[in-house]
SEFIZA-3560 file (N, C-alpha, C; in Angstrom, 3 decimals):
REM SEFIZA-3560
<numar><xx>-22.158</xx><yy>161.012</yy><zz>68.145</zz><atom>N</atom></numar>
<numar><xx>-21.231</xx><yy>160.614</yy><zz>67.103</zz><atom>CA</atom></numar>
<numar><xx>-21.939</xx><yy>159.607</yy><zz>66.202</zz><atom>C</atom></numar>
<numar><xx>-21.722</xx><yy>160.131</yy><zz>64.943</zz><atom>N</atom></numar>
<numar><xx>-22.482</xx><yy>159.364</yy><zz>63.670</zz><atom>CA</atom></numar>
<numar><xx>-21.420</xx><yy>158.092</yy><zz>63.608</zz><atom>C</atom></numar>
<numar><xx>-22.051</xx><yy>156.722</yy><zz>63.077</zz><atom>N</atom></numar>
<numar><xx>-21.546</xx><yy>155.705</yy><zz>62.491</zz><atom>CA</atom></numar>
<numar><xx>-21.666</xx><yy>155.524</yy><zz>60.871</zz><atom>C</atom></numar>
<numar><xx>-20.876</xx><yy>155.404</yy><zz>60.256</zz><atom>N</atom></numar>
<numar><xx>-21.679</xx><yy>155.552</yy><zz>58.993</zz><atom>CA</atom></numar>
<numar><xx>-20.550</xx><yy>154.487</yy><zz>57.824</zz><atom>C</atom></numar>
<numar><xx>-21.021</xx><yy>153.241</yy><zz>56.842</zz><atom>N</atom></numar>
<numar><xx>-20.628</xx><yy>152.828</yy><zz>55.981</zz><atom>CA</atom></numar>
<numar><xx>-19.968</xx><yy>153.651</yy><zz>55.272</zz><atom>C</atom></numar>
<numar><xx>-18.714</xx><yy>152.785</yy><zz>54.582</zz><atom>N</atom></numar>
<numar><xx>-18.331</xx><yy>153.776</yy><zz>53.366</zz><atom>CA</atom></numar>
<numar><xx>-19.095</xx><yy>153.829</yy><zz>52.445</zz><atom>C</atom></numar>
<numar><xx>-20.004</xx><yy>153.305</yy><zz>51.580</zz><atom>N</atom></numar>
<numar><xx>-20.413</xx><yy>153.079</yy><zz>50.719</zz><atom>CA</atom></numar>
<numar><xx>-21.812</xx><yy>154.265</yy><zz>51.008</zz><atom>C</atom></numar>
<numar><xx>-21.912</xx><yy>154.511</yy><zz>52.088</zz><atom>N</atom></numar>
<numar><xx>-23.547</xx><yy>155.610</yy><zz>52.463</zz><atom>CA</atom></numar>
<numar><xx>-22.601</xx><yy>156.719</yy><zz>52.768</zz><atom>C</atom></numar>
<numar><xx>-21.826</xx><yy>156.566</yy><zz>53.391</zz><atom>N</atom></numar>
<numar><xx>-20.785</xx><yy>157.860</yy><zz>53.554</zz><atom>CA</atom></numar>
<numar><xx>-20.447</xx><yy>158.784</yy><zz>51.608</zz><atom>C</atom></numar>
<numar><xx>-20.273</xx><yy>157.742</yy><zz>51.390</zz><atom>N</atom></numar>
<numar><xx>-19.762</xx><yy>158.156</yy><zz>49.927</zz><atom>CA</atom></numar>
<numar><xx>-21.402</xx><yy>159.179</yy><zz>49.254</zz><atom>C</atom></numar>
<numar><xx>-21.956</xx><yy>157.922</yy><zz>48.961</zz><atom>N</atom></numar>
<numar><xx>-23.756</xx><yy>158.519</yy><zz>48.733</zz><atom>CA</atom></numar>
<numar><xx>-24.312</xx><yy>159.924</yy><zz>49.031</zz><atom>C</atom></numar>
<numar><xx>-23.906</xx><yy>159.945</yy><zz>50.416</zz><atom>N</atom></numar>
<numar><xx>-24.562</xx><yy>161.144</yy><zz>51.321</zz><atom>CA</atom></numar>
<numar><xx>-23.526</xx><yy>162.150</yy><zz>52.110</zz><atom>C</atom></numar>
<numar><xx>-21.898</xx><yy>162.077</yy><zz>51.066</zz><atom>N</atom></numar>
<numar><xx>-20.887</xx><yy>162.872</yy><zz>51.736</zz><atom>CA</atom></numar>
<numar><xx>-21.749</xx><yy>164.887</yy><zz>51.892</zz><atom>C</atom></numar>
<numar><xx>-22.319</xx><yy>164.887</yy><zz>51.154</zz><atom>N</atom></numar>
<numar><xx>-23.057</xx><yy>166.582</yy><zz>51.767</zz><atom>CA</atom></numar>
<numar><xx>-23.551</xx><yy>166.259</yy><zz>53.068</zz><atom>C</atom></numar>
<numar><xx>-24.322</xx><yy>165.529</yy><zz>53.440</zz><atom>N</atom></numar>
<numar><xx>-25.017</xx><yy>165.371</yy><zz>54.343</zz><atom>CA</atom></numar>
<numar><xx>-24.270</xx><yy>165.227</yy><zz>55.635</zz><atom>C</atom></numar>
<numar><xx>-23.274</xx><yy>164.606</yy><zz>55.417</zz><atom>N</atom></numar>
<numar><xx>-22.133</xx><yy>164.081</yy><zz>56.387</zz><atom>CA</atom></numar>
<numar><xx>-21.159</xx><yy>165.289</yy><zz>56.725</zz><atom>C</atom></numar>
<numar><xx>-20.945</xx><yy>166.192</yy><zz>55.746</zz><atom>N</atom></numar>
<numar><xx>-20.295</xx><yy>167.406</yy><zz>55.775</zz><atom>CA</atom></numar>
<numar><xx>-21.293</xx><yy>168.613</yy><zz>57.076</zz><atom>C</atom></numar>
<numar><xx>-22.533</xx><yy>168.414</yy><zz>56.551</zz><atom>N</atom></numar>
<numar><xx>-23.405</xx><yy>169.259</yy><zz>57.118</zz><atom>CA</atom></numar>
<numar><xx>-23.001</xx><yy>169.073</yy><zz>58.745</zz><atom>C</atom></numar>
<numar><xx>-23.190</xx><yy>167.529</yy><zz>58.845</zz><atom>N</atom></numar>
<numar><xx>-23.241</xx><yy>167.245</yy><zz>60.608</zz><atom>CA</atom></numar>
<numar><xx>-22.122</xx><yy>167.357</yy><zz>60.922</zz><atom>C</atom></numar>
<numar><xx>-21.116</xx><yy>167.263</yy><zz>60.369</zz><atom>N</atom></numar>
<numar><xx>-19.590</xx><yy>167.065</yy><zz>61.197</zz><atom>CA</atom></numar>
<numar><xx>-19.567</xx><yy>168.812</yy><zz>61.074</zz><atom>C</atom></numar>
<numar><xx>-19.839</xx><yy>169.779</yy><zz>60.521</zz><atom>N</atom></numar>
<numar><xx>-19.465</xx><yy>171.021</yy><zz>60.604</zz><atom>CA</atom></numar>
<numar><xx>-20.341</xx><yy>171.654</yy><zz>61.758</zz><atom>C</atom></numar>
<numar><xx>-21.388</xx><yy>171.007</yy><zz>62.110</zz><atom>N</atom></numar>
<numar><xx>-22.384</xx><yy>171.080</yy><zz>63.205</zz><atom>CA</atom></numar>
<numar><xx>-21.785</xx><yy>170.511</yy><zz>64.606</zz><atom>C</atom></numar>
<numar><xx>-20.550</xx><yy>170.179</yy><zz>64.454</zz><atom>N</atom></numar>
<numar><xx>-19.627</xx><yy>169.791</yy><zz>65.627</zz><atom>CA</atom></numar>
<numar><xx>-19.855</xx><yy>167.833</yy><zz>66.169</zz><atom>C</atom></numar>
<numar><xx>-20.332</xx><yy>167.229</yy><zz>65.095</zz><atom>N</atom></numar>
<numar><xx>-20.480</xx><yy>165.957</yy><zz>65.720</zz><atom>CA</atom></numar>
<numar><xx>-19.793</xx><yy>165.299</yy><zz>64.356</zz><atom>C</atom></numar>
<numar><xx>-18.937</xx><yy>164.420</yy><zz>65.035</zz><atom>N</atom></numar>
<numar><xx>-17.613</xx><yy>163.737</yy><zz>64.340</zz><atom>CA</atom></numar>
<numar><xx>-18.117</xx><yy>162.441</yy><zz>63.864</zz><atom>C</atom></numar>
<numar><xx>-17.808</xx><yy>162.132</yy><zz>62.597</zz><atom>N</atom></numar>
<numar><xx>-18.436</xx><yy>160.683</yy><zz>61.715</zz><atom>CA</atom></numar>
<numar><xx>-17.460</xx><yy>159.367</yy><zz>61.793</zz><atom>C</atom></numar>
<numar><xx>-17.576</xx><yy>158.348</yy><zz>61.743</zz><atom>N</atom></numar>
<numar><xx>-17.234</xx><yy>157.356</yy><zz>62.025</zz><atom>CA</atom></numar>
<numar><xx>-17.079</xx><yy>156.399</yy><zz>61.267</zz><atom>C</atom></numar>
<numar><xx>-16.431</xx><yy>156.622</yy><zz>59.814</zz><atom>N</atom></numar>
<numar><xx>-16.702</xx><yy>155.619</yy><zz>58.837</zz><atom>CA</atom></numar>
<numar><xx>-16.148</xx><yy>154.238</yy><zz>58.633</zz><atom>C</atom></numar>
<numar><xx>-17.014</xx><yy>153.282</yy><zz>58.727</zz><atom>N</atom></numar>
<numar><xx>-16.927</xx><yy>151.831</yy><zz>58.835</zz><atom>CA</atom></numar>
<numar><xx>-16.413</xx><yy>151.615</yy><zz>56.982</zz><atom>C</atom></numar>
<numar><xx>-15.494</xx><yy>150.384</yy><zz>57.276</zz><atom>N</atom></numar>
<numar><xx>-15.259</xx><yy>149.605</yy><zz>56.110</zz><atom>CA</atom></numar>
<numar><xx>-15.274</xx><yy>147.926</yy><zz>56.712</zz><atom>C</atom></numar>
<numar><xx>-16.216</xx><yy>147.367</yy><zz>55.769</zz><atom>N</atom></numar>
<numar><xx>-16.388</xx><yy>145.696</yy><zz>56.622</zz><atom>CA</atom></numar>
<numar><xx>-17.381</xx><yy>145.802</yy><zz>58.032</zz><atom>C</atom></numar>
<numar><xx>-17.651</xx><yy>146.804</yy><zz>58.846</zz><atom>N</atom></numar>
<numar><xx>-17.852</xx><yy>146.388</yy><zz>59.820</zz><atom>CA</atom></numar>
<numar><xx>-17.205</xx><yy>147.001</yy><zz>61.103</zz><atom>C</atom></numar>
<numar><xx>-16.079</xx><yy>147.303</yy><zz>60.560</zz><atom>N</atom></numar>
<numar><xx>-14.786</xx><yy>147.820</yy><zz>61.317</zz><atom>CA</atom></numar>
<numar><xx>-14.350</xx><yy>149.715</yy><zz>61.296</zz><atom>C</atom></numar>
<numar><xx>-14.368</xx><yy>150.299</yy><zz>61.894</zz><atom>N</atom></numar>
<numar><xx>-13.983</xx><yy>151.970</yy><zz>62.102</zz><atom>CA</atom></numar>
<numar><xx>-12.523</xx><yy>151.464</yy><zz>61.151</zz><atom>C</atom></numar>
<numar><xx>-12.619</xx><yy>152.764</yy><zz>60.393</zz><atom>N</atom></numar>
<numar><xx>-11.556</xx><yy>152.579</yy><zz>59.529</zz><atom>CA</atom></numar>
<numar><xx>-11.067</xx><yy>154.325</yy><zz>58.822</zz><atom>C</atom></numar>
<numar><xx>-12.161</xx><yy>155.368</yy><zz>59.403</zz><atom>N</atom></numar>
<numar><xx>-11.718</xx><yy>156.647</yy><zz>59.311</zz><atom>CA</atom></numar>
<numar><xx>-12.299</xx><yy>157.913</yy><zz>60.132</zz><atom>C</atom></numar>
<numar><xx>-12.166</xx><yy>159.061</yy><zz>60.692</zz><atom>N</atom></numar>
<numar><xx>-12.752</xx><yy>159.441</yy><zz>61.096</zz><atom>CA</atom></numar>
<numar><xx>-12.941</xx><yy>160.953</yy><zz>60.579</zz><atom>C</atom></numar>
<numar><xx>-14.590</xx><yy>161.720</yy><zz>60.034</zz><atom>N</atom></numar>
<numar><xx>-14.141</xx><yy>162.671</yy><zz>59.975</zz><atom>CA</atom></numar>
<numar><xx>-14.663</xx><yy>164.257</yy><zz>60.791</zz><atom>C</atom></numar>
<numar><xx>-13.768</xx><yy>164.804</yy><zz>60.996</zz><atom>N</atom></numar>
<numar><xx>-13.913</xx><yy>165.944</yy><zz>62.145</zz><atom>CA</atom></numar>
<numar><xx>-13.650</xx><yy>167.060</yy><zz>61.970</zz><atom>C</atom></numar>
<numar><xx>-14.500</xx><yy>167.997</yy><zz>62.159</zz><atom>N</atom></numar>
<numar><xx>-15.053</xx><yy>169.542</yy><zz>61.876</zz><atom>CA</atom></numar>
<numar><xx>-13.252</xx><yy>169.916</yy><zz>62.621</zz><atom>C</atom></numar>
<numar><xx>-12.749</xx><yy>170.801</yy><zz>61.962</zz><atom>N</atom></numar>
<numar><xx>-11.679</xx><yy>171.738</yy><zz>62.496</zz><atom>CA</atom></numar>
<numar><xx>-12.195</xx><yy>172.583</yy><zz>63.617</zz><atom>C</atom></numar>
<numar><xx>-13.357</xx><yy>172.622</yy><zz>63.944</zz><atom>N</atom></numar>
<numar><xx>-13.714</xx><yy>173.221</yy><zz>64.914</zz><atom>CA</atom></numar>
<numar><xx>-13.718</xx><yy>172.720</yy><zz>66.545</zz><atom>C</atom></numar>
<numar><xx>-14.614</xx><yy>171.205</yy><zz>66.021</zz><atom>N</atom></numar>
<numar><xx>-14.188</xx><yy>169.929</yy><zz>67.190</zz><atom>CA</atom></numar>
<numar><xx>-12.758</xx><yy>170.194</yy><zz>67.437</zz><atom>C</atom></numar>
<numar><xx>-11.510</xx><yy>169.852</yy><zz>66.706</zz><atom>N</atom></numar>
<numar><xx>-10.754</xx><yy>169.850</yy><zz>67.359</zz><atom>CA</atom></numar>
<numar><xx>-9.924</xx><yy>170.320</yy><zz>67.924</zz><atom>C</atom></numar>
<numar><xx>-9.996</xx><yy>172.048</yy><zz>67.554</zz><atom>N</atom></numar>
<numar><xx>-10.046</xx><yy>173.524</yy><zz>68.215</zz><atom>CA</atom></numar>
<numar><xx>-10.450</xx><yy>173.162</yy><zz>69.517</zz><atom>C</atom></numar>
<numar><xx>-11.798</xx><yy>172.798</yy><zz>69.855</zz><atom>N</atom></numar>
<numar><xx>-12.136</xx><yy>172.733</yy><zz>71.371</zz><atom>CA</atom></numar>
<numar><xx>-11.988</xx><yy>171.919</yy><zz>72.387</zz><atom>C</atom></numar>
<numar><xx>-11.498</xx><yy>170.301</yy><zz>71.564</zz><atom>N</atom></numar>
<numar><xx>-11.266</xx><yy>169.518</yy><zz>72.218</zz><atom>CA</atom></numar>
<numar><xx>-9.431</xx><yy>169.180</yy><zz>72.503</zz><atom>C</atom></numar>
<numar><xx>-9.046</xx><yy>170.301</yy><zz>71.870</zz><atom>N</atom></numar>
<numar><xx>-7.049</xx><yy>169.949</yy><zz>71.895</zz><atom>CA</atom></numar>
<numar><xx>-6.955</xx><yy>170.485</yy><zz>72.781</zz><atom>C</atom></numar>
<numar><xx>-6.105</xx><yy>170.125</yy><zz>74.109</zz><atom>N</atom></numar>
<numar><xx>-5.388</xx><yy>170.609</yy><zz>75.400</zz><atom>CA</atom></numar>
<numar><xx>-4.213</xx><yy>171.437</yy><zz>74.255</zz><atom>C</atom></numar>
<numar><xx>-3.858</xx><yy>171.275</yy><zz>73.544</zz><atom>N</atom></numar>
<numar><xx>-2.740</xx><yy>172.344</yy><zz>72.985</zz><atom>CA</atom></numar>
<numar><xx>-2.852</xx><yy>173.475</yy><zz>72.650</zz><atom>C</atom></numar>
<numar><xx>-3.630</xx><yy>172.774</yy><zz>71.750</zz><atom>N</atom></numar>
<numar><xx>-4.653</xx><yy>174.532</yy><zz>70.879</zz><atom>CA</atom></numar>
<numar><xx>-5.419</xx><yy>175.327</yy><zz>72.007</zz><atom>C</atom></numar>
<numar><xx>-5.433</xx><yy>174.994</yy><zz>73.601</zz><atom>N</atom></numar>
<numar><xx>-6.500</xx><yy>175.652</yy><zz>73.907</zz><atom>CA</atom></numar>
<numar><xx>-5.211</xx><yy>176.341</yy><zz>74.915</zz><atom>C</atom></numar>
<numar><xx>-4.329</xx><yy>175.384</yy><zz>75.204</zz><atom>N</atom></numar>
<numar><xx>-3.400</xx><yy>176.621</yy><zz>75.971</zz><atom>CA</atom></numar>
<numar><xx>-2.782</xx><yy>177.905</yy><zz>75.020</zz><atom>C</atom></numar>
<numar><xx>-2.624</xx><yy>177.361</yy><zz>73.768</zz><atom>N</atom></numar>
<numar><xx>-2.195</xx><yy>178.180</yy><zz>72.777</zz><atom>CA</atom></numar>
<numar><xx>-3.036</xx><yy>179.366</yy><zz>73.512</zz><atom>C</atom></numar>
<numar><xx>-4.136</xx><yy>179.501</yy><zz>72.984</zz><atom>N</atom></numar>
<numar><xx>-5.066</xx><yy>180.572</yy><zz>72.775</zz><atom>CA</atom></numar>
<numar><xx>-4.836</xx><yy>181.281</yy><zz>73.947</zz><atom>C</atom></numar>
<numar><xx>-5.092</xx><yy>180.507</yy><zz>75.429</zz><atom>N</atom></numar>
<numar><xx>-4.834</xx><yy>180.843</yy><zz>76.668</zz><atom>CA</atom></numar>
<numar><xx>-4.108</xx><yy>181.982</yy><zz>76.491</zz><atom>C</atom></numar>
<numar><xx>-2.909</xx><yy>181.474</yy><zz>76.358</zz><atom>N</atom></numar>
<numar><xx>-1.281</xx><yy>182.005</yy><zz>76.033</zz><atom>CA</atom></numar>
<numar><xx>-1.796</xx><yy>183.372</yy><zz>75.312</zz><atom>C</atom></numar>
<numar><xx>-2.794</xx><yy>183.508</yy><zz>74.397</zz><atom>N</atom></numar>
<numar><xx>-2.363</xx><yy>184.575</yy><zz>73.279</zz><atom>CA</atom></numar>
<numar><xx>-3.613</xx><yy>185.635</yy><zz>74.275</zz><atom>C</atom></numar>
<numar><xx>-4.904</xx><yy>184.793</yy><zz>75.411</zz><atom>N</atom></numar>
<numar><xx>-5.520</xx><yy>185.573</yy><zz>75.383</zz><atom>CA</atom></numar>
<numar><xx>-5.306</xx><yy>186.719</yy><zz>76.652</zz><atom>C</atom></numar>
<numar><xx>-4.172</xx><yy>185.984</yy><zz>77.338</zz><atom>N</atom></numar>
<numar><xx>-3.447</xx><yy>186.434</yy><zz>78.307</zz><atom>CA</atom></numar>
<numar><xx>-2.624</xx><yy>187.886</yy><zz>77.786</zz><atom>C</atom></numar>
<numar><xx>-2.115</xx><yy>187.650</yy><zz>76.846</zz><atom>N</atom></numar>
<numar><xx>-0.932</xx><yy>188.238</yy><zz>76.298</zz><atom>CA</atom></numar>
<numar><xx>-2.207</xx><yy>189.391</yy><zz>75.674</zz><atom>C</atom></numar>
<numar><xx>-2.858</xx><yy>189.807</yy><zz>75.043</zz><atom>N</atom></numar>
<numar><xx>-3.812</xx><yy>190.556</yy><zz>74.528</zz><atom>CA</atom></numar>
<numar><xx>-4.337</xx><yy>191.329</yy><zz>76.154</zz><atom>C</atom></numar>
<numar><xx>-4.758</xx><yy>190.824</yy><zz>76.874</zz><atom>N</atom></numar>
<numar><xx>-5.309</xx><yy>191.595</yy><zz>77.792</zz><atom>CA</atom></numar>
<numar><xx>-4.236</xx><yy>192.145</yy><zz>78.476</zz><atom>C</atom></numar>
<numar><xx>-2.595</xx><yy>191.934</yy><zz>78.392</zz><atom>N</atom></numar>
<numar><xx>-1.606</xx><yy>192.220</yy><zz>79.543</zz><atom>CA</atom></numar>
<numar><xx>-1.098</xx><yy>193.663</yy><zz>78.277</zz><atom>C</atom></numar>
<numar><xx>-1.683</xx><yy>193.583</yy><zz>76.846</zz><atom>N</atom></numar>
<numar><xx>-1.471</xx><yy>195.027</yy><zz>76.034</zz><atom>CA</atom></numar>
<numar><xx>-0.411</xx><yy>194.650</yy><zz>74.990</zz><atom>C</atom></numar>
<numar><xx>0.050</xx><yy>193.114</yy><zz>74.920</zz><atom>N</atom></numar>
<numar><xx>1.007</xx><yy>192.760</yy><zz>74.099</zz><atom>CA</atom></numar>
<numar><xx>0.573</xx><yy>192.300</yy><zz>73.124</zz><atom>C</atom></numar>
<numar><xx>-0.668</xx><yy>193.098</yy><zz>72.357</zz><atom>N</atom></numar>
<numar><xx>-1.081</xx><yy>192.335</yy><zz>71.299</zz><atom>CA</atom></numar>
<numar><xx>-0.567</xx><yy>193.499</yy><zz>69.989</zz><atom>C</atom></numar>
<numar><xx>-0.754</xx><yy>193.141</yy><zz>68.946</zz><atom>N</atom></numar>
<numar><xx>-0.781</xx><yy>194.082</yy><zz>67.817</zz><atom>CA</atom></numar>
<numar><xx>-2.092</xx><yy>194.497</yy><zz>67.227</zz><atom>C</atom></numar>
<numar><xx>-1.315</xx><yy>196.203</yy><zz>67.209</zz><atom>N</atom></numar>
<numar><xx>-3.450</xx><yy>196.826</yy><zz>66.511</zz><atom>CA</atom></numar>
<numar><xx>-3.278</xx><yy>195.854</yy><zz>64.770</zz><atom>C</atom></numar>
<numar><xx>-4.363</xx><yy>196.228</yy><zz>64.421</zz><atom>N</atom></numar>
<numar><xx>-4.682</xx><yy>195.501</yy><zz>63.169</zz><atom>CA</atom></numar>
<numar><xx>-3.787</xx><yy>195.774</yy><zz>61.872</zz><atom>C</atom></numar>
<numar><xx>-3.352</xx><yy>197.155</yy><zz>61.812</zz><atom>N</atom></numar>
<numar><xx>-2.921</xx><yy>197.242</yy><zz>60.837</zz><atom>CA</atom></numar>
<numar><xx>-0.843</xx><yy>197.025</yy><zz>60.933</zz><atom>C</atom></numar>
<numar><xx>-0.874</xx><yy>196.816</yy><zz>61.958</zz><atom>N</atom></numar>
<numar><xx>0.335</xx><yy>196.042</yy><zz>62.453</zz><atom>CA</atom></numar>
<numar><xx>0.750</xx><yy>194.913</yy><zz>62.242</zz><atom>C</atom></numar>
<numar><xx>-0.861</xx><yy>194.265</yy><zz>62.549</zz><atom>N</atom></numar>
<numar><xx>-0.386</xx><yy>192.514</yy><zz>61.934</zz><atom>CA</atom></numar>
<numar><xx>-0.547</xx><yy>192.393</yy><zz>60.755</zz><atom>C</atom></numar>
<numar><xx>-1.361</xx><yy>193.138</yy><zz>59.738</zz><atom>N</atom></numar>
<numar><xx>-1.525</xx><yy>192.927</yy><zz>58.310</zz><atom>CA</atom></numar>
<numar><xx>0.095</xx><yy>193.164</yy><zz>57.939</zz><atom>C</atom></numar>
<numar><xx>0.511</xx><yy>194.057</yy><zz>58.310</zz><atom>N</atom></numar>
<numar><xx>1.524</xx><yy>194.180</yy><zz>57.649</zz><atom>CA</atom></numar>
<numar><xx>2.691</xx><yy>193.406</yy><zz>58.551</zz><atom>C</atom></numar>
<numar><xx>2.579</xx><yy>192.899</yy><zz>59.983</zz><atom>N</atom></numar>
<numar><xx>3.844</xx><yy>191.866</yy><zz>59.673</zz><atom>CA</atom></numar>
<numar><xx>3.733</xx><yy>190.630</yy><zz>58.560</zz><atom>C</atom></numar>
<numar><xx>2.239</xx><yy>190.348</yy><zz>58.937</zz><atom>N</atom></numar>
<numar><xx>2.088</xx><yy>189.295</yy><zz>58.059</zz><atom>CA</atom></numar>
<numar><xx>2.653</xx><yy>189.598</yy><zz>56.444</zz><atom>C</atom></numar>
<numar><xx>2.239</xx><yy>190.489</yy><zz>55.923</zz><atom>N</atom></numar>
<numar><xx>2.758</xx><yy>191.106</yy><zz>54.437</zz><atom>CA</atom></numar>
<numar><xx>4.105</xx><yy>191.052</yy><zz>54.223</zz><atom>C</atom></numar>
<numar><xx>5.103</xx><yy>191.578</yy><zz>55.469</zz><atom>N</atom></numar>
<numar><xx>6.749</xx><yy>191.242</yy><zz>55.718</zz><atom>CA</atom></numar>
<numar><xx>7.070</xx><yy>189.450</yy><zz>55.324</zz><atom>C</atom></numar>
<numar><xx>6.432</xx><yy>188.781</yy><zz>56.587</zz><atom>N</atom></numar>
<numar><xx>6.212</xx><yy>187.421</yy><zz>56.645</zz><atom>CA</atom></numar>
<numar><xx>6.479</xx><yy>186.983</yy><zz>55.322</zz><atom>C</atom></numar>
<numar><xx>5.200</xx><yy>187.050</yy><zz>54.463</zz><atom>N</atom></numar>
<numar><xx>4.932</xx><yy>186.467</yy><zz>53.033</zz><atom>CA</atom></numar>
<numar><xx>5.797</xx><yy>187.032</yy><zz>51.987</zz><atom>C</atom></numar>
<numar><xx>6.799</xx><yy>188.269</yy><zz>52.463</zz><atom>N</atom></numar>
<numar><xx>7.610</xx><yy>188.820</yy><zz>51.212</zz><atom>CA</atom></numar>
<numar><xx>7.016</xx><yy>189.569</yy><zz>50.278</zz><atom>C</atom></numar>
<numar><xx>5.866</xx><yy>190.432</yy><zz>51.212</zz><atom>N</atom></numar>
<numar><xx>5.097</xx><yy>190.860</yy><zz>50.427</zz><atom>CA</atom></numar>
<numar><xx>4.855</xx><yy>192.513</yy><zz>50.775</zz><atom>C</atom></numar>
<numar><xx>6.055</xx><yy>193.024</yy><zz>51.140</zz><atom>N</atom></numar>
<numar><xx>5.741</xx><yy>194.396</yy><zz>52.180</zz><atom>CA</atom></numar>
<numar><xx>5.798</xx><yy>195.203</yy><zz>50.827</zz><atom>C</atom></numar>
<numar><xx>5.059</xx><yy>196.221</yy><zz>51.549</zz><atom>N</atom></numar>
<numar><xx>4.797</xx><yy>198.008</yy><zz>50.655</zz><atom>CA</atom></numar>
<numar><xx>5.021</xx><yy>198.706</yy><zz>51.450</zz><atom>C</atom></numar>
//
């Protein structure tokens, strides 16, 4: 885990983008003091006890045959959005 000023954070936000999407979470100091943190959506995909039973839940349900073929979910989703043909 990176530590990093706001003021170098700001400077070198590509750079900071690069590593946190590389799965290691930044730590931005103001004064001296942690004051934000920022974290790849991916980190916290792997590190949430929620999101991971979620998946559990869905990957269970897929292998037991309760999943939808593809062109099933496009189009609930299309229902969903108010968007059916």
């Amino acid at each position: 885990m990176k530590t990093a000023p706001v003021a170098d954070f700001k400077a070198k936000l590509s750079a900071y983008i690069k590593q946190c999407a590389g799965g290691s979470p930044v730590i931005i100091t103001r004064y001296g003091k942690p004051a934000a943190v920022m974290i790849s959506p991916r980190y916290i995909v792997a590190h949430s006890p929620r999101i991971q039973a979620m998946l559990e839940k869905s990957r269970k349900s897929l292998t037991a045959g309760k999943g939808l073929s593809r062109t099933a979910f496009w189009k609930a989703v299309r229902n969903r959005c108010g968007k059916a043909k």
